[in-house]
C-alpha positions as CSV (number, residue, x, y, z in Angstrom):
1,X,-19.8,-17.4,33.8
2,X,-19.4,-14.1,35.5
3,X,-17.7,-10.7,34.3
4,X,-14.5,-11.4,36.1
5,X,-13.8,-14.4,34.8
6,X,-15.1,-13.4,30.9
7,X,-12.2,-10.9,31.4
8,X,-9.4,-13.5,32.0
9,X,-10.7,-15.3,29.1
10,X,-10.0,-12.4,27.2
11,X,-6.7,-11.7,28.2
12,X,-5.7,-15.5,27.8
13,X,-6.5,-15.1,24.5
14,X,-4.5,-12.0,23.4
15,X,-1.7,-14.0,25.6
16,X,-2.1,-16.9,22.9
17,X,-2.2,-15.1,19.8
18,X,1.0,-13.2,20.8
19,X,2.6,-16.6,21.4
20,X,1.1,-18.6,18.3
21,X,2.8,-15.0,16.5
22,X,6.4,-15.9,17.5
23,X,6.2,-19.4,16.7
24,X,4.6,-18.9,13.1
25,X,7.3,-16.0,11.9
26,X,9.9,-18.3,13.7
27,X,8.2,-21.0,11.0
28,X,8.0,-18.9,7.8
29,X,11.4,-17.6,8.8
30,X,12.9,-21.1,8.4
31,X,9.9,-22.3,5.2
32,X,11.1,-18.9,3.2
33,X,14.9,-19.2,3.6
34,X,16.8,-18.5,0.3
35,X,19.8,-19.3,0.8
36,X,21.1,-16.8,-1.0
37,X,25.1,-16.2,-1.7
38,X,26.2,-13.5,0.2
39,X,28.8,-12.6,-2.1
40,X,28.6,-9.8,-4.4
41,X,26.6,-9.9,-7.2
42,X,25.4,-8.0,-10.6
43,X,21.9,-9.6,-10.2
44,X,19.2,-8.9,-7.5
45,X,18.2,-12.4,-6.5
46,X,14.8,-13.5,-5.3
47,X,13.2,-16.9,-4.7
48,X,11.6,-18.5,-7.6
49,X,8.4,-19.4,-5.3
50,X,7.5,-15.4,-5.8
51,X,6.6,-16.9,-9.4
52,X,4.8,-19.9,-9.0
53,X,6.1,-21.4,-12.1
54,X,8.2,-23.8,-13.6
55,X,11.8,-22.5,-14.0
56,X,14.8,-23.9,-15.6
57,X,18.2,-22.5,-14.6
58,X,19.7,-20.1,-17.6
59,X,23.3,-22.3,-17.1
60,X,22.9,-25.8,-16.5
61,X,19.2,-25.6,-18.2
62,X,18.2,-28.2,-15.4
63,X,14.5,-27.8,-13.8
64,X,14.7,-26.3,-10.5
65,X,12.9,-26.8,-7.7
66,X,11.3,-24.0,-5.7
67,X,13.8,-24.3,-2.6
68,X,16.5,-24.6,-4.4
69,X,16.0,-21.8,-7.4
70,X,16.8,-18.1,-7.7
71,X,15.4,-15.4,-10.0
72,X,16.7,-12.2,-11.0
73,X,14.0,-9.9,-10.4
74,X,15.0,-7.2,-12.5
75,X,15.6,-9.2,-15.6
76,X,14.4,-12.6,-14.9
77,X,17.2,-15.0,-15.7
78,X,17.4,-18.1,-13.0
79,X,19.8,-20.0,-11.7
80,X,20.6,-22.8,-8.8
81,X,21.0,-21.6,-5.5
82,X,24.6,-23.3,-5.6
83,X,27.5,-21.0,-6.0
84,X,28.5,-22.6,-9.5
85,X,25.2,-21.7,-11.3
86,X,25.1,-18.8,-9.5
87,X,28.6,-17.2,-10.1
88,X,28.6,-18.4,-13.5
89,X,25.0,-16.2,-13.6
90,X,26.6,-13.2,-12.1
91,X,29.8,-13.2,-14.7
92,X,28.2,-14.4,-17.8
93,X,24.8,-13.0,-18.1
94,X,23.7,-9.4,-18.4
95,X,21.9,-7.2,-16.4
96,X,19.0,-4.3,-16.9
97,X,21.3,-1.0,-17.5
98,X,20.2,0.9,-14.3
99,X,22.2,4.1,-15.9
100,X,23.4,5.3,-19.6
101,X,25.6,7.8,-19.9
102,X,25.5,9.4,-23.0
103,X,22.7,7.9,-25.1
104,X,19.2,8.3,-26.5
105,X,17.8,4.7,-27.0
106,X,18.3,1.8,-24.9
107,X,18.9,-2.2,-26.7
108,X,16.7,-5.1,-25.7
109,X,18.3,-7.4,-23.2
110,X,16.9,-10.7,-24.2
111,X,16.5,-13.8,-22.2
112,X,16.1,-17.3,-23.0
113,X,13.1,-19.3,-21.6
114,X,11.1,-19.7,-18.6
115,X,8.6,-17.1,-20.8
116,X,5.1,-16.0,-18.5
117,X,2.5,-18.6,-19.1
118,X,0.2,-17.5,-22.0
119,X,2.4,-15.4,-24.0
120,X,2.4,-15.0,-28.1
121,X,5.0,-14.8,-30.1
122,X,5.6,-10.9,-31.5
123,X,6.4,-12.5,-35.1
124,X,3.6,-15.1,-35.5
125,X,1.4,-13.7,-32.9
126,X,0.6,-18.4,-31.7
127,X,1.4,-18.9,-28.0
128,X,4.7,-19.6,-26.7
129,X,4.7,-21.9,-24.0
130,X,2.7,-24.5,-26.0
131,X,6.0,-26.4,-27.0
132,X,7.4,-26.9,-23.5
133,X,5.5,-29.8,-23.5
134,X,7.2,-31.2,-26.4
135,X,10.4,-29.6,-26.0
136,X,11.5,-29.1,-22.1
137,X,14.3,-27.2,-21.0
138,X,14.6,-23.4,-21.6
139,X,12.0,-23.3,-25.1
140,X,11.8,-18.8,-26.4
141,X,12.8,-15.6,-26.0
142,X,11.6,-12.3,-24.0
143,X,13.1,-8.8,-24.3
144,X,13.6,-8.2,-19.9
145,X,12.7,-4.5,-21.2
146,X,9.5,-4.4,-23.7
147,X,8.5,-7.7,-22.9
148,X,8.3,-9.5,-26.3
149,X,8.2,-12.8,-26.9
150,X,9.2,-15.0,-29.1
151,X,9.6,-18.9,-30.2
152,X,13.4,-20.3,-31.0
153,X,12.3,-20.3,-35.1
154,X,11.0,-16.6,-34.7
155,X,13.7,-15.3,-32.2
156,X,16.3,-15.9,-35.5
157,X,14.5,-14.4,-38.1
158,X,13.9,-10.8,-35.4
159,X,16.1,-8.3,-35.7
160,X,17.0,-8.7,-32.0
161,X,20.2,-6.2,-31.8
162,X,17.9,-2.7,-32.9
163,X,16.5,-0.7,-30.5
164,X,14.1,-1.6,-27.7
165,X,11.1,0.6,-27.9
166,X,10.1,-0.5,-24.2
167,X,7.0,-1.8,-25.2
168,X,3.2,-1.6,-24.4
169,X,4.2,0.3,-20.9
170,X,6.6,2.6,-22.0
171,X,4.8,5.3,-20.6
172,X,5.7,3.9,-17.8
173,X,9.2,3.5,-17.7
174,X,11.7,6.3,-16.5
175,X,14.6,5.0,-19.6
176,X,17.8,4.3,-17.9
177,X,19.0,6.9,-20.3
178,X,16.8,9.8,-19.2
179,X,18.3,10.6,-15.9
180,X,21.5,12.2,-14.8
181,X,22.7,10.6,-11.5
182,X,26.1,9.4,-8.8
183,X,25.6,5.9,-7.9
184,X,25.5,5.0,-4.0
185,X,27.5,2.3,-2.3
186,X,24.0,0.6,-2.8
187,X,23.6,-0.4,-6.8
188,X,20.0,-0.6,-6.5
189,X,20.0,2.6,-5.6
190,X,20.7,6.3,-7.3
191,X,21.2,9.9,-6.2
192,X,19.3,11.9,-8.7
193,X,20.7,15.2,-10.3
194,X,18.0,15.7,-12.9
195,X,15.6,13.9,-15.3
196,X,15.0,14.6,-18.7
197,X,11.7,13.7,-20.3
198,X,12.1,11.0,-23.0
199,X,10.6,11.8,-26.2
200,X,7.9,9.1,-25.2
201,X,4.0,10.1,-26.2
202,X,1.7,10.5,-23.0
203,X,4.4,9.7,-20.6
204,X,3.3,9.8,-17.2
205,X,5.8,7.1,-15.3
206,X,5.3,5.4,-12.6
207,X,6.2,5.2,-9.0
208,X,6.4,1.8,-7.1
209,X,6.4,2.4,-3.1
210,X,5.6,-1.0,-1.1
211,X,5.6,-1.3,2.4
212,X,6.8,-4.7,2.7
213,X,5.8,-4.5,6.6
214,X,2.1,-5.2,5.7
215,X,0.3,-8.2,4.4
216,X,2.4,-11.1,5.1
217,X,5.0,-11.5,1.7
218,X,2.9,-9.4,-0.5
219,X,4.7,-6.5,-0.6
220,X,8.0,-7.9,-1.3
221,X,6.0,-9.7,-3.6
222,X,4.7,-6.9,-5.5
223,X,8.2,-5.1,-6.1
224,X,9.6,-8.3,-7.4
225,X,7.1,-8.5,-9.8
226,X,6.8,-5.1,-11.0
227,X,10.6,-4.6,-11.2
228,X,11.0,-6.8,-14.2
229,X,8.0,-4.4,-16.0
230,X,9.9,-1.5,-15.2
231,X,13.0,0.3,-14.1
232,X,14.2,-1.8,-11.4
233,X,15.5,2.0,-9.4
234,X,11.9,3.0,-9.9
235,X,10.1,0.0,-7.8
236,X,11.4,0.8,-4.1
237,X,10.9,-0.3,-0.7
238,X,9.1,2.1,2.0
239,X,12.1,2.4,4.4
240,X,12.3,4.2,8.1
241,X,12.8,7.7,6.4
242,X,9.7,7.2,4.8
243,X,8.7,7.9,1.0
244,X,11.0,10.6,0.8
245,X,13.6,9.0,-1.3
246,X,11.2,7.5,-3.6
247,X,9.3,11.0,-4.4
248,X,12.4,12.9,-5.3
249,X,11.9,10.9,-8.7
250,X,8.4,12.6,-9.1
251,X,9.9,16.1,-8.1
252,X,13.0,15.7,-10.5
253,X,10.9,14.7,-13.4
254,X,8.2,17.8,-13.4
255,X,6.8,20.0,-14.9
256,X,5.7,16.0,-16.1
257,X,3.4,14.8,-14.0
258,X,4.1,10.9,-12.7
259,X,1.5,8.2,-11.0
260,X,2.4,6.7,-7.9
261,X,1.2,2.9,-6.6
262,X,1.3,2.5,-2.6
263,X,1.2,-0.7,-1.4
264,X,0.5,-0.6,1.8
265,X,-2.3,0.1,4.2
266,X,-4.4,3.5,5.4
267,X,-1.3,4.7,7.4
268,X,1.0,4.1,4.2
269,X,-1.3,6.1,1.7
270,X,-1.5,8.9,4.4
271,X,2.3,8.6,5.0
272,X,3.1,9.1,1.2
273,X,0.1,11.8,1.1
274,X,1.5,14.2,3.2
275,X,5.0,13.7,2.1
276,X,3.5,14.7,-1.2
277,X,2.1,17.8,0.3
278,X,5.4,18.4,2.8
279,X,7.3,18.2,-0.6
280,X,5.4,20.6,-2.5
281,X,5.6,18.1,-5.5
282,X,4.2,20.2,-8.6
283,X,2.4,18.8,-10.8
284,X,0.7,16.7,-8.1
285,X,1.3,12.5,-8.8
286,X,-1.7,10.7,-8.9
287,X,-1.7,7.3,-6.3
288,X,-3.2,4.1,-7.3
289,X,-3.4,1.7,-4.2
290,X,-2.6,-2.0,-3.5
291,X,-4.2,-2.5,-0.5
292,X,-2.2,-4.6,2.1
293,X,-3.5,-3.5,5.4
294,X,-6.4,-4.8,7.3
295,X,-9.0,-1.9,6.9
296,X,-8.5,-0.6,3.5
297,X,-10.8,2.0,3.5
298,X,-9.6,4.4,1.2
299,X,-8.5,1.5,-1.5
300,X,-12.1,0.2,-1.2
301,X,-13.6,3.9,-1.9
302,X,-11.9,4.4,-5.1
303,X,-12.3,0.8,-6.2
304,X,-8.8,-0.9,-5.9
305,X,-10.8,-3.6,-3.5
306,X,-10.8,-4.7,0.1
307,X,-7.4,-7.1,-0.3
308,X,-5.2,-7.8,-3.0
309,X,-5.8,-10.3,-5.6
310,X,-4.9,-13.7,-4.7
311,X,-2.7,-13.9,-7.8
312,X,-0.6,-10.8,-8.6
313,X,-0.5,-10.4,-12.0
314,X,1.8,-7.4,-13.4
315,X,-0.1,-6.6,-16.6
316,X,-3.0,-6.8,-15.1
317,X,-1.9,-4.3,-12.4
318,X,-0.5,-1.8,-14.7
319,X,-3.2,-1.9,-17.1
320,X,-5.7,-1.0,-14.3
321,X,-3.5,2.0,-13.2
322,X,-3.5,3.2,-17.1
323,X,-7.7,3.0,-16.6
324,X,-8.1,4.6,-14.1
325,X,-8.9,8.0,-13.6
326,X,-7.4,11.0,-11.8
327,X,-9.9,13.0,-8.6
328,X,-9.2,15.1,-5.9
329,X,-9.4,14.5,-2.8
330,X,-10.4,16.4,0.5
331,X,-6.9,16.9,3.2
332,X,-8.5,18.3,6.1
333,X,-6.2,19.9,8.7
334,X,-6.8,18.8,12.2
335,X,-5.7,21.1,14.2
336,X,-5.2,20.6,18.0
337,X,-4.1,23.0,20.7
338,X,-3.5,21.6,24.1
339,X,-5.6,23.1,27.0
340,X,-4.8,22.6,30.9
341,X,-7.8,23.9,32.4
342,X,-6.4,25.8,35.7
343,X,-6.6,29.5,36.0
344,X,-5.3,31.1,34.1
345,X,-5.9,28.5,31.1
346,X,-2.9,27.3,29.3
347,X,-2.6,27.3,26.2
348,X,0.0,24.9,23.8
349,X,1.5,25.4,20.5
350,X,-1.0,24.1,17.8
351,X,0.0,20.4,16.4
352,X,-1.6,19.6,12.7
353,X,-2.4,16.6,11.3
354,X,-3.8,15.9,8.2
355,X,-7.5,13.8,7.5
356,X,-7.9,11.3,4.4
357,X,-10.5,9.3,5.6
358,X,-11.7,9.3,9.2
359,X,-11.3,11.0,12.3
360,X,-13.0,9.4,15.7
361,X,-13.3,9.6,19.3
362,X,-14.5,7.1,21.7
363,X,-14.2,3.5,21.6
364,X,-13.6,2.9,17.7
365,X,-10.6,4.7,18.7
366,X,-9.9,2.8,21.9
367,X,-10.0,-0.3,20.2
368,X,-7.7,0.9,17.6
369,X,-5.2,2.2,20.4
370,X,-4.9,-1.6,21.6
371,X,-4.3,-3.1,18.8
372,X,-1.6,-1.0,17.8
373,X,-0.2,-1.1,21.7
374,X,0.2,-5.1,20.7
375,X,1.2,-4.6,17.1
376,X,4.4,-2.6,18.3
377,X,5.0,-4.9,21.0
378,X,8.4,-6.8,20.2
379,X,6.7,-10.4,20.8
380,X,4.8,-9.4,17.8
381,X,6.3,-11.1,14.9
382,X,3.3,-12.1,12.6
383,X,2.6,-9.6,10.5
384,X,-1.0,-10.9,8.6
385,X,-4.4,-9.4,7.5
386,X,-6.6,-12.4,9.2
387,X,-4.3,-12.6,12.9
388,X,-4.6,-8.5,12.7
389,X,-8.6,-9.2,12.2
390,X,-8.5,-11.8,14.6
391,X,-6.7,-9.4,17.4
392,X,-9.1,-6.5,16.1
393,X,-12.4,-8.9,17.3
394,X,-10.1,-10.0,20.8
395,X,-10.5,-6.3,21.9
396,X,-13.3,-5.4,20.7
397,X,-14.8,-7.8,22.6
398,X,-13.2,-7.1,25.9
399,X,-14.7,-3.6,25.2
400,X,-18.2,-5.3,24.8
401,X,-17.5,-6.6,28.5
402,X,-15.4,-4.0,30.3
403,X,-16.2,-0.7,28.4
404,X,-14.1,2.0,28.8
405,X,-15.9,4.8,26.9
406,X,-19.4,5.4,28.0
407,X,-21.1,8.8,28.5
408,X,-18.8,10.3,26.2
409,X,-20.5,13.2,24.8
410,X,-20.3,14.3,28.6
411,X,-16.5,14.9,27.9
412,X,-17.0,16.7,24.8
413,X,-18.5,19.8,23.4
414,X,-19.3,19.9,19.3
415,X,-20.0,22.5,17.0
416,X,-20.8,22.3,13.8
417,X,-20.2,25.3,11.2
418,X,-19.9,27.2,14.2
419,X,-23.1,26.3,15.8
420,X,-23.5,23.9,19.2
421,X,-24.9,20.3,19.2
422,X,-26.4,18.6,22.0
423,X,-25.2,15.1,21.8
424,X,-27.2,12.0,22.7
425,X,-25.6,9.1,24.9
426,X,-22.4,7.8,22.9
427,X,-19.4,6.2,23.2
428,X,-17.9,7.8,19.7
429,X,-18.1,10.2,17.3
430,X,-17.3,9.7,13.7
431,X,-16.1,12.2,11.3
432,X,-16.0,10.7,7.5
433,X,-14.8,12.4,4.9
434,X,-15.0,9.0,2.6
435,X,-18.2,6.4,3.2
436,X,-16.3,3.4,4.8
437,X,-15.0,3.0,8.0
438,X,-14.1,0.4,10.0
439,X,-13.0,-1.7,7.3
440,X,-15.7,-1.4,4.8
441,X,-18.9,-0.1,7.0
442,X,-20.7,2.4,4.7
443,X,-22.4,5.0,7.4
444,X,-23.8,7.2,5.1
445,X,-25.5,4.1,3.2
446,X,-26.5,2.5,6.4
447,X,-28.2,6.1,7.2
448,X,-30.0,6.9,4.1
449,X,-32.1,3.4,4.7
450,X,-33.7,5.6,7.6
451,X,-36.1,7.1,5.3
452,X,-34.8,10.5,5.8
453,X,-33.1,13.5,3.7
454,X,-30.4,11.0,1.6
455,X,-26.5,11.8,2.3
456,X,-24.6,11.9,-0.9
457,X,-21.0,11.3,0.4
458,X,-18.4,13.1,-1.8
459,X,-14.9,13.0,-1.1
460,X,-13.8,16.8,-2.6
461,X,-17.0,18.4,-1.5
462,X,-15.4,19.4,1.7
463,X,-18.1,18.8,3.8
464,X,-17.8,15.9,6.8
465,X,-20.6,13.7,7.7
466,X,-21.3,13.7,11.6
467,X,-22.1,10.3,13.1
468,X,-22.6,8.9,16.5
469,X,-21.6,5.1,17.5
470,X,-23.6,3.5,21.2
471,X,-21.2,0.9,21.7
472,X,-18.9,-1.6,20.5
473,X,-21.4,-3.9,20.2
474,X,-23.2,-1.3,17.9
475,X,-20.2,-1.5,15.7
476,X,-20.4,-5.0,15.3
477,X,-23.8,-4.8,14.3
478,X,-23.2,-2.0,11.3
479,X,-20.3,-4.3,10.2
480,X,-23.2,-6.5,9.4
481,X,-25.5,-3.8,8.3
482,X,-28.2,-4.8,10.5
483,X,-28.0,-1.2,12.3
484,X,-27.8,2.2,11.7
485,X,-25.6,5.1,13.3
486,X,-26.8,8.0,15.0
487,X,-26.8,10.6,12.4
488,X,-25.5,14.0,13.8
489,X,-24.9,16.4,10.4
490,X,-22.6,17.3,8.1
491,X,-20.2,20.6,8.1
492,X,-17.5,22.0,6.7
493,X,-16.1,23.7,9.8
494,X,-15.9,21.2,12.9
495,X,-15.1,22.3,16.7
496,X,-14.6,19.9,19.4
497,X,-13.6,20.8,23.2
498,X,-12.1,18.5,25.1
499,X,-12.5,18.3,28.4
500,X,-11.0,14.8,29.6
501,X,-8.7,12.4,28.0
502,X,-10.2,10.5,25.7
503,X,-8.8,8.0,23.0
504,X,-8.4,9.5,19.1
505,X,-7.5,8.1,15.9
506,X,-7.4,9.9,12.7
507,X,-6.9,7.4,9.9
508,X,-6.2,4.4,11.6
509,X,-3.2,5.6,13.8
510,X,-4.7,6.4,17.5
511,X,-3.8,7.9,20.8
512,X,-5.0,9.1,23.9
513,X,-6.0,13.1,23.8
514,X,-6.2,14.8,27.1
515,X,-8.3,18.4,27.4
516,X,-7.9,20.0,23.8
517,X,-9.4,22.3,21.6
518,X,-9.6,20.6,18.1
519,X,-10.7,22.2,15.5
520,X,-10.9,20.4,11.6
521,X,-11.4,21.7,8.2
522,X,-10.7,20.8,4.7
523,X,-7.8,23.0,3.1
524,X,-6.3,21.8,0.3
525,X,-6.9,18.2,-2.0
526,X,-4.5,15.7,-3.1
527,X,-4.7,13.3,-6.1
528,X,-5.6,10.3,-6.6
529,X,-6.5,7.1,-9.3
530,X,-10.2,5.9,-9.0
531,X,-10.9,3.1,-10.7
532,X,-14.2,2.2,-12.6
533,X,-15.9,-1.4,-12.0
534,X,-15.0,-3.2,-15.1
């Protein structure tokens, strides 16, 4: 088979995905339908599948089926999907509070049955859901607020009208008491005024952003979830104007300092990073990550894992953000100033962009530039970790057979802390400021097997470790750490001349960079939640 026709291969295939793309979001568009009442409601309505658990509905106390179900996801009552169970719903049954004017505790809002599977009872401390065998139909209690539990028997001897102490993750929780605010055309939504700090030891709330753009469902997923753990006004959706809405609660609640969770991918965390830093948010909030895109480098460095679990379990997610443990971490500024090199020399305004993880030339970058070229095509509709892997391997081999970025390092000039470095034959450079790149390929590990001086990679030393790549075919092979890279060094001060274009991502997000003079240094650090291997 010759070059020529490898090459139509290739592009046959990228034809096919893009098509098999359309036809599976037209098929999970139809599968995840919930036929949901368009009618005004008091409750914010999600399908029971999100649960995956047996659910009776709250009115008719009839078993539902997961087509035909809705959850509330702020407090959890369900219902039918027809308009009499639901309306009924919306009239008769209570709500979370989202605002209290005038008061200093808030009362539980309990709801009867379809209780979380292992569960105990607050009063006798014996498992809940062990009578549903016996007794089907809506069986216990549970406070939507601090998340107590109890059986029928137990629920009647409680003092259940007292106030709610919002429970083990009341730290958490931004009361709906504690905030002064006008309510928007949009009830899930608030414009802030002020926040006052509840008298709540330790508290240190949290921040829910999700971009419900990555990973398939589990984004949406995520704030459904965590919305009936917290505040439902404090778990929000990354829209088009970015994180900006979701940090004034952080900015209105200092001189406290709050933790943030991004679900998203790289270009999320970065996203809510520098709006952080734009913001001038003081104290700093810490992030935790849930990783949903398909490199996850930063998420894997500070231990949050390569994908999110396969079962989301709310406790278990905000018990590992109360673990964890706040670090800095290195922003460098990458500045570029556009050069057109004619005499006299032009010279552009300087454009800044600020460095997490990674900043590349050559054909890590070019790869990276394709993908996303596809990705923001409009006959891409599947939005999925393993179809985005899939496409990532489609160009990289097409770059394998038709490369576009050898003899690089003739188009570049380095210097490093200010001192020149005669590059060998590449096709990129890699700048790491954390050790994974490339979805999950340790460099500096892969280099200290070489027998030489050992690179201790720090991520708020900053210093940035210097390594060359030979091909795409070499970054298959340190995917599957039977290479090494090219080490080049470490500096803290980085120079690079550009003389032609050349593809460029910093951080996953790529482009094409003609003649330049880029220069990249570590200025300030933002915060972040590591957590330890349990």
């Amino acid at each position: 088979m010759d070059i020529g026709t490898i090459e139509l291969s290739v592009e046959a295939l990228i034809g096919s995905l893009l098509a098999l793309s359309i036809l599976f979001a037209f098929c999970r568009s139809l599968l995840s339908e919930d036929f949901v009442s368009t009618f005004k409601t008091r409750h914010s309505w999600k399908s029971i599948k999100v649960l995956e658990q047996a659910c009776f509905c709250n009115v008719c106390e009839i078993l539902l089926t997961p087509s035909a179900g809705l959850f509330c996801d702020c407090c959890g009552l369900c219902t039918h999907a027809t308009p009499p169970c639901q309306r009924r719903a919306d009239r008769e049954y209570r709500c979370k509070d989202k605002w209290l004017r005038n008061e200093s505790t808030v009362r539980h809002l309990w709801v009867h049955g379809n209780l979380p599977m292992g569960v105990h009872c607050a009063d006798c401390n014996e498992e809940v859901d062990h009578h549903v065998s016996t007794d089907p139909g809506l069986y216990g209690w549970r406070c939507a607020w601090c998340q107590r539990c109890y059986h029928n028997d137990c629920y009647t001897r409680a003092d259940s009208k007292e106030a709610c102490d919002l429970g083990e993750f009341k730290d958490m929780i931004f009361p709906p008491y504690c905030f002064v605010a006008a309510r928007t055309r949009d009830s899930m939504r608030l414009h802030l005024a002020s926040i006052t700090p509840p008298d709540i030891e330790n508290w240190e709330p949290l921040i829910v952003i999700a971009n419900t753009k990555s990973g398939s469902s589990t984004g949406a997923n995520v704030l459904s979830l965590l919305r009936g753990y917290l505040h439902p006004l404090q778990v929000m959706e990354l829209g088009s104007r970015g994180p900006q809405d979701a940090l004034q609660w952080a900015a209105k609640a200092s001189p406290r300092p709050c933790r943030i969770l991004v679900a998203g991918g790289d270009g999320t965390i970065g996203w809510v990073l520098n709006t952080i830093y734009t913001l001038n948010i003081k104290p700093q909030p810490s992030v935790a990550i849930m990783p949903l895109g398909t490199g996850n480098d930063l998420s894997r460095v500070l231990g949050w894992g390569a994908e999110p679990p396969s079962v989301l379990d709310p406790v278990k997610i905000l018990r590992s953000i109360r673990r964890a443990r706040s670090v800095n971490l290195d922003r460098y500024d990458l500045q570029i100033e556009k050069l057109h090199y004619r005499l006299p020399i032009q010279r552009h305004p300087t454009k800044t962009i600020h460095v997490y993880n990674y900043f590349s030339v050559g054909v890590d970058a070019y790869i990276t530039y394709n993908f996303h070229k596809t990705r923001e095509s409009r006959f891409y509709l599947l939005s999925s970790r393993i179809f985005n892997k899939l496409l990532y391997f489609t160009f990289g081999t097409q770059q394998v057979m038709q490369p576009g970025c050898e003899h690089i390092e003739e188009k570049l000039t380095l210097y490093l802390d200010n001192k020149p470095v005669q590059l060998p034959e590449l096709q990129a450079l890699v700048f790491l400021n954390i050790d994974s790149w490339g979805a999950g390929c340790k460099l500096c590990e892969l280099s200290n097997a070489n027998g030489e001086v050992r690179i201790v990679n720090s991520i708020s030393d900053g210093m940035m470790e210097v390594f060359g790549i030979v091909s795409s075919f070499h970054i298959a092979q340190l995917q599957c750490n039977i290479s090494k890279p090219v080490r080049i060094g470490q500096a803290k001060q980085i120079r690079l001349q550009v003389k032609e274009t050349v593809p460029m991502q910093a951080d996953g997000e790529p482009w094409m960079q003609g003649p330049a003079d880029i220069r990249l240094s570590s200025r300030s650090q933002a915060r972040v939640l590591k957590l330890a291997a349990t």
